[in-house]
Each structure stands twice: as structure tokens, then as C-alpha cells.
BALOBA-1460 file (C-alpha; in Angstrom, 3 decimals):
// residues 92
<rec num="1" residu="x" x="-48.045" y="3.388" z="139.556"/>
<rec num="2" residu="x" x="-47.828" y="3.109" z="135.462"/>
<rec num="3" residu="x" x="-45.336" y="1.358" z="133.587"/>
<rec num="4" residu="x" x="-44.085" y="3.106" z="130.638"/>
<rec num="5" residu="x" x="-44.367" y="7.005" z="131.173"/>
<rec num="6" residu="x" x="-42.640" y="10.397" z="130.072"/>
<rec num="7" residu="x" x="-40.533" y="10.341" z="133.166"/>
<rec num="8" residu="x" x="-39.812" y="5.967" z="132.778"/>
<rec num="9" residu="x" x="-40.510" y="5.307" z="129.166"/>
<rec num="10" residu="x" x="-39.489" y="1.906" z="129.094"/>
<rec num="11" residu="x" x="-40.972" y="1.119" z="132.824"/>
<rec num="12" residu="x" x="-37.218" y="0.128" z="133.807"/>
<rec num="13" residu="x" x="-37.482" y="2.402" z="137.671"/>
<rec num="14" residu="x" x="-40.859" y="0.828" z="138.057"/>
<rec num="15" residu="x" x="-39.961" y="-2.791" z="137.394"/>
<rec num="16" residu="x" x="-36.711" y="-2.216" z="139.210"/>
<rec num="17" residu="x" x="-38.830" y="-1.587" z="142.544"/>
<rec num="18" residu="x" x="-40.730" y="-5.258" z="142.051"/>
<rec num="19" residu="x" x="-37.070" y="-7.182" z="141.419"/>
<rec num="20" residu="x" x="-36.746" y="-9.048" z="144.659"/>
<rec num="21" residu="x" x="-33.476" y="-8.924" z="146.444"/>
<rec num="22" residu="x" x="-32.023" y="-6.376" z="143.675"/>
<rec num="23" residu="x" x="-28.935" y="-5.185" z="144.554"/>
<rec num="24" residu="x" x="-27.445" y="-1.340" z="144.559"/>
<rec num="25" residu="x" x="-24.651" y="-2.301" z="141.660"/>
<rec num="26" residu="x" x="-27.906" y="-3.851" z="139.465"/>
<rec num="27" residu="x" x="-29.554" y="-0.476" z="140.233"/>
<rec num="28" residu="x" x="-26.895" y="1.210" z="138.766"/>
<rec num="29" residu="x" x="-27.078" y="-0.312" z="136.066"/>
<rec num="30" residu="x" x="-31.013" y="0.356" z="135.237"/>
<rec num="31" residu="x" x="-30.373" y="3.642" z="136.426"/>
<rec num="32" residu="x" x="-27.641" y="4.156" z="133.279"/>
<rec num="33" residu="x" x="-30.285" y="2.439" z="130.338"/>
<rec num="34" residu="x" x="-32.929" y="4.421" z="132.326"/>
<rec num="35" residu="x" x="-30.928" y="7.611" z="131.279"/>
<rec num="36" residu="x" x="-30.151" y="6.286" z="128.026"/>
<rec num="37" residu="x" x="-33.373" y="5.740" z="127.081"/>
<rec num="38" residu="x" x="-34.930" y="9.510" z="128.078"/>
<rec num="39" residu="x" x="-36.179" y="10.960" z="124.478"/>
<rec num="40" residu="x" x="-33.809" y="14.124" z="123.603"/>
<rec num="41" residu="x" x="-34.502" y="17.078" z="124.909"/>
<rec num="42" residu="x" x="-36.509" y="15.370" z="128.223"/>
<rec num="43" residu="x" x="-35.429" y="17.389" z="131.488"/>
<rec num="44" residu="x" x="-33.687" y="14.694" z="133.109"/>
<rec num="45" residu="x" x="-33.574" y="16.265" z="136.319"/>
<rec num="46" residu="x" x="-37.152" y="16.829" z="136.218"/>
<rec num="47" residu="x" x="-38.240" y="13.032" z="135.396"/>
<rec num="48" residu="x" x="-36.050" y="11.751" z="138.196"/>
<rec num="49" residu="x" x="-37.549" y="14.588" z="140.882"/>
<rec num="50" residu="x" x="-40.266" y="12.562" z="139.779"/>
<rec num="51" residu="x" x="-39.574" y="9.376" z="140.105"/>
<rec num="52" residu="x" x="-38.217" y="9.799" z="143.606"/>
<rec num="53" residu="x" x="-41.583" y="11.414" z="144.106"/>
<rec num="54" residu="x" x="-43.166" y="8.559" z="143.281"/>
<rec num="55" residu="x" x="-41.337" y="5.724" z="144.419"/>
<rec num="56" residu="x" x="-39.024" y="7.221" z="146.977"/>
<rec num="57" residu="x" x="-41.622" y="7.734" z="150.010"/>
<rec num="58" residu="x" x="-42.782" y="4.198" z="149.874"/>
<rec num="59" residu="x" x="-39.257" y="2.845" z="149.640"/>
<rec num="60" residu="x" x="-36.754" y="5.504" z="151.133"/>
<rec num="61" residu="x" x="-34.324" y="2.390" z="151.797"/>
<rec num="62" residu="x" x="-34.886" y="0.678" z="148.605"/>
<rec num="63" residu="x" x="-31.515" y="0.427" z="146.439"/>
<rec num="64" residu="x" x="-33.214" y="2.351" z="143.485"/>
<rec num="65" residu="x" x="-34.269" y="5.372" z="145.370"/>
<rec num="66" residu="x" x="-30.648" y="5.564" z="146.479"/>
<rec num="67" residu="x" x="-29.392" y="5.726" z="143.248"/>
<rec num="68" residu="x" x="-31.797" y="8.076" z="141.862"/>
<rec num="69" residu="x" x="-31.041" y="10.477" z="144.927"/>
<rec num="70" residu="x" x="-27.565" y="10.104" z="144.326"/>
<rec num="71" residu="x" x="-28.152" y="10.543" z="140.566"/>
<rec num="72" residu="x" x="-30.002" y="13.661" z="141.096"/>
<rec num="73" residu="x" x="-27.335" y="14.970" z="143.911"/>
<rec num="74" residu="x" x="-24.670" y="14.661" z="141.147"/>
<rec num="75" residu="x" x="-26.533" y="16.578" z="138.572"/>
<rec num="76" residu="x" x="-25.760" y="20.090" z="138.427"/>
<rec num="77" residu="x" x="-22.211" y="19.394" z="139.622"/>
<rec num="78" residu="x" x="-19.764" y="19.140" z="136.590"/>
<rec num="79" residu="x" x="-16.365" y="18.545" z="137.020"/>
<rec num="80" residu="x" x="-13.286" y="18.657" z="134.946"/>
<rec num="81" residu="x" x="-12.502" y="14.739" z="134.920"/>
<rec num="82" residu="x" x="-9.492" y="14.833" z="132.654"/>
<rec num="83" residu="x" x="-8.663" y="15.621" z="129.088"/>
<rec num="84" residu="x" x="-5.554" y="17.647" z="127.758"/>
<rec num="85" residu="x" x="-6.597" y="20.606" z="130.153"/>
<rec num="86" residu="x" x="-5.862" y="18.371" z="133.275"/>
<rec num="87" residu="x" x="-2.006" y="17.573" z="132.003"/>
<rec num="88" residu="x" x="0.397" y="19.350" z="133.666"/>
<rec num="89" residu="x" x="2.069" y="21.700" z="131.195"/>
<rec num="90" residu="x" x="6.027" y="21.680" z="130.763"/>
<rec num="91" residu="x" x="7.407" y="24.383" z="133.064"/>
<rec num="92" residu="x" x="9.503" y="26.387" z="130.941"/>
């Protein structure tokens, strides 16, 4: 395991997974800088195939690899969350 690679630049999924007693909510939040932190144009979905590749067979009930699988279940699935578009329009 290396800290501080193209798919965890600042090591934050790899020191997440040595926090004792880290909780899913805490995970979250890693999980967000992690994706803040990718360099532009890094294939997001590819880096976190990878880090569940890494860290997710060793730790399938870890809080982190649940994230990341749920992070990676969610991508690829927009939806329309709001905006003028979602406002019903006067009927008329």
C-alpha cells in the first residue's frame, strides 16, 4: 500500500483505513476532500475502481469501502435535483 498516489494523491483513503474506530459519517467526509483533491481531468471513476481494488478485499466491511462502493454506484447516475426546470409551470 503507498500513500500519496494518482488514484489518492493526498493519501486521505489510505490513512482513512488505519483511523481506529472511524465512523461511516467521518468517511464521508474524506471521501468528499478525497474527490476534491483529484487533479482535473483524473477519471474519477477509474481511481476509485481502484481504490476499492486495493483496499476493498481486505476490508469489505470497513466504513470506507462502503462509501467508495456507494460513491462509485452513484456515478453514472445523474439526476435532475432541482433548479427552475423542476418548478411547476403556471397552468394556463
Amino acid at each position: 500500500m503507498k500513500k500519496g498516489d494518482a488514484q489518492d494523491p493526498k493519501g486521505l483513503i489510505f490513512e482513512s483505513y488505519r483511523i481506529e474506530g472511524i465512523t461511516e459519517p467521518e468517511c464521508r467526509t474524506i471521501f468528499l476532500d478525497w474527490a476534491l483533491s483529484l487533479p482535473d481531468g483524473q477519471d474519477s471513476h477509474a481511481a476509485l475502481q481502484a481504490l476499492i481494488a486495493r483496499y476493498g478485499a481486505d476490508a469489505p466491511d470497513h466504513p470506507m469501502t462502503q462509501v467508495m462502493r456507494a460513491g462509485l454506484d452513484g456515478m453514472g447516475k445523474p439526476r435532475r435535483r432541482g433548479g427552475a426546470g423542476a418548478r411547476p409551470r403556471g397552468q394556463g
